[in-house]
C-alpha positions as CSV (number, residue, x, y, z in Angstrom):
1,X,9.3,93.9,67.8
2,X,12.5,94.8,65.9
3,X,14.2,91.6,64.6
4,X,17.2,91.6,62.9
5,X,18.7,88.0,60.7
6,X,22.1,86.6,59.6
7,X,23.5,83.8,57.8
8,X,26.3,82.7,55.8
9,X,27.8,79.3,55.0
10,X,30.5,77.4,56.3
11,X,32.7,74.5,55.0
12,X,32.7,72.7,58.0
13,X,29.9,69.9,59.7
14,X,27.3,71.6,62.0
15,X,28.6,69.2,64.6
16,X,32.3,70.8,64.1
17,X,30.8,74.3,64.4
18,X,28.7,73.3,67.5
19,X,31.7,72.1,69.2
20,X,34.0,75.3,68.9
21,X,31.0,77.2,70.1
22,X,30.8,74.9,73.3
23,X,34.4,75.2,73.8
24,X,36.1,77.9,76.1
25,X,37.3,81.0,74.3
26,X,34.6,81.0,71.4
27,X,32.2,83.4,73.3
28,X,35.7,85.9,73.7
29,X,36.6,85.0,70.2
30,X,33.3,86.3,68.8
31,X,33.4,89.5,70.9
32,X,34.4,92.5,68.7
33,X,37.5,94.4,69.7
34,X,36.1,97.7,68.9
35,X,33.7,97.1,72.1
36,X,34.7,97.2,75.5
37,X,33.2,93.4,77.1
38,X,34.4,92.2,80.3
39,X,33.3,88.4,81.3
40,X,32.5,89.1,84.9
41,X,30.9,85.3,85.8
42,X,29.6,82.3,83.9
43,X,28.7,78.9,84.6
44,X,28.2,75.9,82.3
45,X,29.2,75.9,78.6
46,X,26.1,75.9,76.6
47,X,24.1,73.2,78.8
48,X,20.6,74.7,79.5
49,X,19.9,77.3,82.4
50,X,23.7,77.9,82.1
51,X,24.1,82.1,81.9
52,X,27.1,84.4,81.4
53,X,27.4,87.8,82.8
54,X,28.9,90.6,81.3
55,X,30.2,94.4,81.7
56,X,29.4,96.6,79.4
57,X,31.5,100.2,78.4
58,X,29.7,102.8,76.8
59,X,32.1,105.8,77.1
60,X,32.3,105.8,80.8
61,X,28.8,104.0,81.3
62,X,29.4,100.8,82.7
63,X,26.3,98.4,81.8
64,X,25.8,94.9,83.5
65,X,23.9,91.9,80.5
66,X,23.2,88.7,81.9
67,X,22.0,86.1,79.4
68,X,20.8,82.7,79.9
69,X,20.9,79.6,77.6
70,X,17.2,78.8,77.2
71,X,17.1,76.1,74.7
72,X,20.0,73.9,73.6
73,X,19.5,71.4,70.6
74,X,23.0,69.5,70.8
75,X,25.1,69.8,67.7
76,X,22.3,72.1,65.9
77,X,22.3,75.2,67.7
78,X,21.0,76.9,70.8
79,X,18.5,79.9,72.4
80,X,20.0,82.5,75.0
81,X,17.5,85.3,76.3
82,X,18.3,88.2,77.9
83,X,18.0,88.0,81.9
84,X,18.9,91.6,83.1
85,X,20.7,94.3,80.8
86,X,20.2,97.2,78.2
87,X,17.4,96.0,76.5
88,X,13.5,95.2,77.3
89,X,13.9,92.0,75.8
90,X,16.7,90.0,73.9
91,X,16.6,86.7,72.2
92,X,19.6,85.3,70.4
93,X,18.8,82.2,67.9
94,X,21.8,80.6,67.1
95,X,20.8,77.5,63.9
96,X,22.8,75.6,62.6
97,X,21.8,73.8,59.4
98,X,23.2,71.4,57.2
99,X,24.5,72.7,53.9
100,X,25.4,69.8,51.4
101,X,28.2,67.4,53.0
102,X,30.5,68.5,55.2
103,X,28.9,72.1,55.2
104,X,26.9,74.3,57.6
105,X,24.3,77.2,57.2
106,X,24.8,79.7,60.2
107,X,21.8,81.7,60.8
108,X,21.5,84.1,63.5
109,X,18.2,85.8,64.3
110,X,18.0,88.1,67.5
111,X,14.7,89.8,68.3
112,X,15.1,93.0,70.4
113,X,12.8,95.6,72.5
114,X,14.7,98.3,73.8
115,X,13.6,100.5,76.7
116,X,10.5,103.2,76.4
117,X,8.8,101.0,73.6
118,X,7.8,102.5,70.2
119,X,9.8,106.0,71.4
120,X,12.7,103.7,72.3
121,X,12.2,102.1,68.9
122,X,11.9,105.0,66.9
123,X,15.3,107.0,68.6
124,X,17.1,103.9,68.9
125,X,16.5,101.2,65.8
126,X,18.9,102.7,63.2
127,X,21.8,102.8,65.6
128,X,20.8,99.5,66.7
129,X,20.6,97.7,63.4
130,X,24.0,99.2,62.1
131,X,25.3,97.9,65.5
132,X,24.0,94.0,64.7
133,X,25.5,94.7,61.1
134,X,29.2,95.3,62.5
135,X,28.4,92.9,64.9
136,X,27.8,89.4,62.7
137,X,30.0,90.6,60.0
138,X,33.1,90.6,62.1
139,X,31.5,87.2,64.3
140,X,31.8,85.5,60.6
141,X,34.6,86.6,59.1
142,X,36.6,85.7,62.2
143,X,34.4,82.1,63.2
144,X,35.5,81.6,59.2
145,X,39.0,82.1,60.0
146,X,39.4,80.2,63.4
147,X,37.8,77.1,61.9
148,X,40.2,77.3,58.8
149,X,43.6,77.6,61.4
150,X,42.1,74.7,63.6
151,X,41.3,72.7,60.4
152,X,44.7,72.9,58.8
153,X,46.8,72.6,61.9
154,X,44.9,69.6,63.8
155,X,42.6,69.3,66.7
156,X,44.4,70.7,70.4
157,X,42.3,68.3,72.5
158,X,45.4,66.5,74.1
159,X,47.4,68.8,74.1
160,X,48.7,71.9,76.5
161,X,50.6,75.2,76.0
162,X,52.3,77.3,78.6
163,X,51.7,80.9,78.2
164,X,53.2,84.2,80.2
165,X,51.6,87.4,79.3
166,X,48.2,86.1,79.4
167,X,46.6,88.9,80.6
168,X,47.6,91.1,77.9
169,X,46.4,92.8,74.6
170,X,47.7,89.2,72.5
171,X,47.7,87.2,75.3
172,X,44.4,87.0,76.0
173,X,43.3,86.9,72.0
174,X,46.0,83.6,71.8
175,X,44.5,82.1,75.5
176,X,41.3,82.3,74.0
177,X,42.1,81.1,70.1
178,X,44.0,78.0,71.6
179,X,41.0,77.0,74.2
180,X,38.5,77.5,71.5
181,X,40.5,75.0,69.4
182,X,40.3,72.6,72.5
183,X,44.0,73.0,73.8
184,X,44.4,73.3,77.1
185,X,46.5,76.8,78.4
186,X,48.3,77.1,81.7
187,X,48.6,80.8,82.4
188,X,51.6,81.9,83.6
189,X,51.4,85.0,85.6
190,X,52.6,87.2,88.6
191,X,49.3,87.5,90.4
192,X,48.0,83.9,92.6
193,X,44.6,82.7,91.6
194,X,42.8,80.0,92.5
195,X,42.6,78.6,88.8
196,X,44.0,75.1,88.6
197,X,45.3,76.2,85.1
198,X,47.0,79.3,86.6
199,X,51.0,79.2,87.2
200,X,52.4,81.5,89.7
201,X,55.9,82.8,88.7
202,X,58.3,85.8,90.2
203,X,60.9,86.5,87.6
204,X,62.7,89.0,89.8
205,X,63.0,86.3,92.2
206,X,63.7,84.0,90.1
207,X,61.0,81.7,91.1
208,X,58.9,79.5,88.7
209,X,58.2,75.6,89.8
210,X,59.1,73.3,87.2
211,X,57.0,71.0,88.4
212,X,53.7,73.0,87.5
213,X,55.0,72.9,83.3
214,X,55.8,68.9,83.8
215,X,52.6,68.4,81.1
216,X,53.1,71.0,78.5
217,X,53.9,70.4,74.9
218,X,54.7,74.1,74.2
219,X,55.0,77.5,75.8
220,X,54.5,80.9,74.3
221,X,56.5,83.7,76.3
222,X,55.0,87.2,75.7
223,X,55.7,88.7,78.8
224,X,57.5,92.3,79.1
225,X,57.1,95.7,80.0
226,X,55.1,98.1,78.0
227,X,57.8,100.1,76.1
228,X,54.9,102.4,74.9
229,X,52.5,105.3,76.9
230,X,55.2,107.5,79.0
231,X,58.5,109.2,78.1
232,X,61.4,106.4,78.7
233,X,63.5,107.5,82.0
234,X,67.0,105.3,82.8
235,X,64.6,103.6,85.6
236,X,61.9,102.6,82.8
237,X,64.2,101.7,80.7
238,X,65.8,99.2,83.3
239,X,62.4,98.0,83.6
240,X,62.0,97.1,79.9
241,X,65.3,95.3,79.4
242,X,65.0,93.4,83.1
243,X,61.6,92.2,82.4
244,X,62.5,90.7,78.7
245,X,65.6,89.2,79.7
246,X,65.4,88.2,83.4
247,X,62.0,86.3,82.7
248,X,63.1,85.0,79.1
249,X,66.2,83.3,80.4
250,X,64.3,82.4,83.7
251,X,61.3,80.5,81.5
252,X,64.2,78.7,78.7
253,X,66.2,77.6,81.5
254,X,62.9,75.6,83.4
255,X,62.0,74.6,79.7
256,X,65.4,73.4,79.0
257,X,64.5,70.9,82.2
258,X,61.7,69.6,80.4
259,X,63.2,69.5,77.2
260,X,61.8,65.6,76.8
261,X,58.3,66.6,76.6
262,X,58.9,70.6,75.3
263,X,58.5,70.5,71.7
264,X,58.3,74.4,71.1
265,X,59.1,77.4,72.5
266,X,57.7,80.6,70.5
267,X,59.0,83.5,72.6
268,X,58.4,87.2,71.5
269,X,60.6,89.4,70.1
270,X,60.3,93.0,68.2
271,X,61.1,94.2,64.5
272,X,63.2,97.3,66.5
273,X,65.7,94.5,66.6
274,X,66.7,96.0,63.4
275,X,67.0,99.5,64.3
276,X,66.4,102.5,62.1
277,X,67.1,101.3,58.2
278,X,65.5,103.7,56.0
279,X,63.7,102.0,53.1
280,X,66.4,98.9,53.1
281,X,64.5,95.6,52.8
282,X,65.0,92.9,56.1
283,X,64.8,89.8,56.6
284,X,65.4,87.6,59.0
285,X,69.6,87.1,58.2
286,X,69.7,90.7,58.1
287,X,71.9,92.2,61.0
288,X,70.5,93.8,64.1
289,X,70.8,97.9,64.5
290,X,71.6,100.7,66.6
291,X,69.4,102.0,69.7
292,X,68.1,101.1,72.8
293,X,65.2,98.7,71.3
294,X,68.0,97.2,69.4
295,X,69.8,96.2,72.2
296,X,66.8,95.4,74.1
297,X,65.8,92.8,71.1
298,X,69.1,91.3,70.9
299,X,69.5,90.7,74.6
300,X,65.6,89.0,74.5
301,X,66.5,87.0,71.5
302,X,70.0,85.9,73.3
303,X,68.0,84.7,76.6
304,X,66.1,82.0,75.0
305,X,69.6,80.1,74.4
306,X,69.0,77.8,77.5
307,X,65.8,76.4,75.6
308,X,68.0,76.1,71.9
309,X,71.1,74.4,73.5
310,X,68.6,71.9,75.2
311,X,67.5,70.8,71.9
312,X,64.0,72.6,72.2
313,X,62.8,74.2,68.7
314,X,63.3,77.9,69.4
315,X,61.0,80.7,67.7
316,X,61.6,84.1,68.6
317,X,59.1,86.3,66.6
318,X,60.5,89.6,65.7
319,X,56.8,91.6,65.9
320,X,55.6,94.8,63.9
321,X,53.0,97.1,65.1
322,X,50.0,94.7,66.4
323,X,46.9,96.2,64.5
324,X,44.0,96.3,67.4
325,X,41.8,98.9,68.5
326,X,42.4,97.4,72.2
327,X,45.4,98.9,72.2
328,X,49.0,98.8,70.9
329,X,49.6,100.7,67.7
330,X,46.2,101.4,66.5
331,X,44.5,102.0,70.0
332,X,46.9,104.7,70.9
333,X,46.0,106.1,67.2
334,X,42.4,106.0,67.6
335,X,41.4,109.3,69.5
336,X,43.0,111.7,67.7
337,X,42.2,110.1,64.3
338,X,38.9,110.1,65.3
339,X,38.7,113.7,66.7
340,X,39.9,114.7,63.3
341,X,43.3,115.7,64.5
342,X,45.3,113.1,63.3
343,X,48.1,112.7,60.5
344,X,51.1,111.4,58.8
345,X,54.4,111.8,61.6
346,X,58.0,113.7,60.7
347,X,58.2,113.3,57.2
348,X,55.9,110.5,56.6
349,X,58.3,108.4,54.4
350,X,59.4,106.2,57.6
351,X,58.2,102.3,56.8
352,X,55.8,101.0,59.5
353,X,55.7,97.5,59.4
354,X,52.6,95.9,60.9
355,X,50.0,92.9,61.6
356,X,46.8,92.2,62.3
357,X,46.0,90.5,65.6
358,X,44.6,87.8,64.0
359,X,47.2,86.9,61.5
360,X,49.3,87.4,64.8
361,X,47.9,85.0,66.7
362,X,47.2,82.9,64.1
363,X,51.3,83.3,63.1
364,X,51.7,82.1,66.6
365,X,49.7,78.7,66.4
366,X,51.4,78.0,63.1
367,X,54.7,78.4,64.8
368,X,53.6,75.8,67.6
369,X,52.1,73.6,64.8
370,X,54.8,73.5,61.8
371,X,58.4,71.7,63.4
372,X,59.7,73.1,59.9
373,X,59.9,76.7,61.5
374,X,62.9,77.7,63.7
375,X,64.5,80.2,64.4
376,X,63.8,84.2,64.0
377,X,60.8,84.7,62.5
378,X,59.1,88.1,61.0
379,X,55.6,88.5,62.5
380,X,54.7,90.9,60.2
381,X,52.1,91.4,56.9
382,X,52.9,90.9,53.3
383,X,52.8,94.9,52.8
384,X,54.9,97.4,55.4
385,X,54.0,100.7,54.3
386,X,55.1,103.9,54.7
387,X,53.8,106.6,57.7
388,X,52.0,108.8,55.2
389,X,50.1,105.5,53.7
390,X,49.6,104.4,56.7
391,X,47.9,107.6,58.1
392,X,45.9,108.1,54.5
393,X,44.0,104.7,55.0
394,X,42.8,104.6,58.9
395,X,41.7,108.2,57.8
396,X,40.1,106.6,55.4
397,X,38.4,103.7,56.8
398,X,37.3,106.1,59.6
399,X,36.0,108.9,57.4
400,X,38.2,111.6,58.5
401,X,40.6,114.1,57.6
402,X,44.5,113.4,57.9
403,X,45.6,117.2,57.4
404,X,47.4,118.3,61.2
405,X,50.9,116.5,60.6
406,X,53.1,115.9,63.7
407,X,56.6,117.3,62.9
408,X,59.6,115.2,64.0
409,X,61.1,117.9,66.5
410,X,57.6,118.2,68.2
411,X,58.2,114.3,68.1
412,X,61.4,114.5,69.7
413,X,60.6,117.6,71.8
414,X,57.4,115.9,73.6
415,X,58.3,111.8,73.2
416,X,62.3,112.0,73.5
417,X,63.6,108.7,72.5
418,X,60.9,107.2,73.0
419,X,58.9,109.2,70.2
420,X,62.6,108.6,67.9
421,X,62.5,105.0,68.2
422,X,58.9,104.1,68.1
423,X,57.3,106.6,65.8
424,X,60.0,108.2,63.6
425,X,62.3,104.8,63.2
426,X,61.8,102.8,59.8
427,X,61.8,99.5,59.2
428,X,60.8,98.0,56.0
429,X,60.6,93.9,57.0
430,X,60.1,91.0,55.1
431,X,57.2,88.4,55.6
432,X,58.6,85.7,53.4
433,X,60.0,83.4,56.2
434,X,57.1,83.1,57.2
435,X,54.9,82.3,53.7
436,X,57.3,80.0,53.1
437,X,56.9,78.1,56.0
438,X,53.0,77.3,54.7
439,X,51.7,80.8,56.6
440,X,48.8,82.5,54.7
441,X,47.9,85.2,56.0
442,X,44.0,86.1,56.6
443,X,45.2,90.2,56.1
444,X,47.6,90.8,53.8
445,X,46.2,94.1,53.1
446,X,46.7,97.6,55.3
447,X,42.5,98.9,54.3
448,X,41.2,95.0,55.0
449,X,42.7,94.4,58.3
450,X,41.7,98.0,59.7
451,X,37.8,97.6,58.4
452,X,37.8,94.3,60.0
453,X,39.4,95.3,63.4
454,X,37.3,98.6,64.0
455,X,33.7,96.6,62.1
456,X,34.0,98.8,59.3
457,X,33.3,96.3,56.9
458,X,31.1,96.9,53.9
459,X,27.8,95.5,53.8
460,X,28.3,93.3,50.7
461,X,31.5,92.0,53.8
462,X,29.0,90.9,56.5
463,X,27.8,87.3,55.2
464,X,24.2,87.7,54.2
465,X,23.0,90.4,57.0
466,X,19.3,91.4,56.6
């Protein structure tokens, strides 16, 4: 039987890394974004007998893995087998060993069968180990990382953070960081669940009960239609500007009730707030632009003013491109990169400013954490970098050619102004706002942050993989 090992150290007690594994979020937070993973049930935390059930995407192959927690050794690791799923047999070891004070050995060993025995073995094992490789390379890196933001910004137990846009791309990555750092999130949605941590709001209506935030500390507001995916008509781009500034001035104003307990309010914002500025460096005191995302941005920014005149500290994060193969930026890249028809856009020298989705929600967190930061912010990386470098490195972390250029007329021709402002716009921003504030950023770097989102990490990267 196959088995494949893992293990790397970390500078935290194996009872702290036992915790955040028990803790809700961790399992999410340790799922790669390259792979499509839906939770569809679970019940318990890591107790024994306790089992989580999953969907699977494999191109449009939908695969169900149930797994069961079989052994639990409290504070030193636990045992989860394989119930139903892809494989004739899975066991999961997760050890963890004391390393020296204050320090922790993670090993990992799983022991696989998959289906048709020694054929399956032979047609499958090379595919499968390179998959494990990706797999715990990324799992340490980002358990690494998480540990180091809870560390230096405090323990959340105690504490609880309101949260619209749960549901999407950095939504759900924040939900699950701040759970698996003990804080408890309230989700603030459209839909009604059943959820006693689930908020039922209708900003059209104008309905959100105050009463249901009376608890918070904070609230994050990331709420808003998708500016991105179809051509912008005068009715979508109603619906872009009402859903920004109806719900932002909708959420300050029921913060702004609550000011007493509400001791931050990070609410989103975009780097278009700048408009198109050529290779002009921005920061934060540097005037807003022309255009429709322009106007959208300042009208957002404007709408938290309820929340700022009620004394609340006031964050509004102007955002680059969010780099995630789950969507965004780089997910809409992916296909055609891939397919080998991808390259630099109009003339290539347009600055894209950009950040990974862990230094994003990471950024967020500090923001809710360090009552030093007010204000606009830049939620961006160290480096913005022009189309052309941009385009050169995802070709080159993905191995293919960057040759078939999109001209800006076919831009304009096929996009309209949605193709002018998003992809042929230039904004070169500043990050220093932020690094000055005490943010260091976990991907500085354009190559690090793309190998680490799509698990294209080398193997001297993955922690000790065997």
């Amino acid at each position: 039987m196959p088995v494949f090992h893992h293990r790397f150290e970390l500078p935290h007690s194996p009872r702290e890394v036992y915790g955040w594994h028990e803790r809700p979020g961790a399992f999410s937070r340790l799922t790669p974004p390259w792979e499509s993973v839906r939770v569809v049930s679970r019940t318990g935390g890591l107790e024994l007998g306790s089992r989580i059930t999953l969907c699977l995407r494999k191109g449009p192959v939908p695969i169900t893995w149930e797994v069961e927690h079989v052994e639990v050794d409290e504070g030193r690791g636990f045992v989860d087998e394989q119930v139903r799923g892809p494989f004739r047999r899975w066991r999961h070891e997760h050890r963890f060993s004391e390393a020296g004070t204050g320090r922790t050995i993670v090993e990992d060993r799983v022991e696989w069968e998959p289906p048709l025995g020694s054929l399956g073995r032979a047609l499958s094992a090379p595919w499968i180990e390179a998959m494990l490789q990706q797999l715990f390379a990324f799992r340490a890196r980002r358990l690494t990382g998480d540990l180091e933001l809870h560390r230096r910004y405090g323990p959340g137990e105690g504490r609880v953070v309101a949260v619209t846009g749960s549901t999407g791309m950095i939504g759900r990555n924040l939900v699950n960081l701040l759970r698996s750092g003990g804080y408890r999130v309230l989700e603030i949605s459209r839909s009604r669940r059943s959820d006693p941590d689930a908020v039922q709001w209708s900003p059209a209506q104008g309905a959100l009960e105050s009463s249901a935030l009376e608890e918070i500390d904070a609230a994050v507001h990331l709420a808003g239609e998708s500016i991105a995916g179809v051509r912008w008509t005068g009715a979508k781009k109603e619906r872009i500007l009402r859903s920004r500034e109806v719900g932002t001035r909708l959420l300050a104003g029921v913060l702004a009730e609550l000011r007493d307990s509400v001791g931050a309010f990070v609410s989103a914002s975009g780097v278009n707030y700048y408009g198109n500025r050529g290779d002009e460096r921005l920061d934060e005191d540097s005037g807003s632009g022309e255009g429709f995302l322009a106007e959208v941005c300042r009208r957002w920014e404007r709408a938290t003013d309820p929340a700022r005149a009620a004394g609340i500290r006031t964050i509004r994060l102007r955002t680059g491109g969010v780099l995630t193969p789950e969507g965004g930026l780089l997910g809409t890249m992916l296909l055609p990169f891939r397919t080998g028809v991808g390259g630099k856009v109009g003339s290539g020298r347009q600055f894209m400013s950009w950040i990974d989705l862990d230094d994003h929600t990471g950024l967020i967190l500090h923001a809710l954490r360090t009552v030093e930061l007010d204000g606009a912010v830049n939620a961006v990386a160290p480096g913005p970098v022009q189309n052309a470098t941009f385009t050169r490195t995802l070709g080159k972390v993905l191995r293919r050619p960057t040759v078939l250029p999109l001209p800006a007329p076919a831009v304009r021709t096929l996009m309209g102004e949605m193709g002018e402002e998003l992809l042929l716009s230039s904004q070169r921003v500043s990050s220093a706002k932020a690094e000055g504030s005490g943010y260091n950023f976990r991907f500085p770097e354009l190559e690090d942050s793309l190998r680490h989102q799509l698990g294209r990490t080398s193997r001297t990267d993955s922690g000790g993989g065997e």
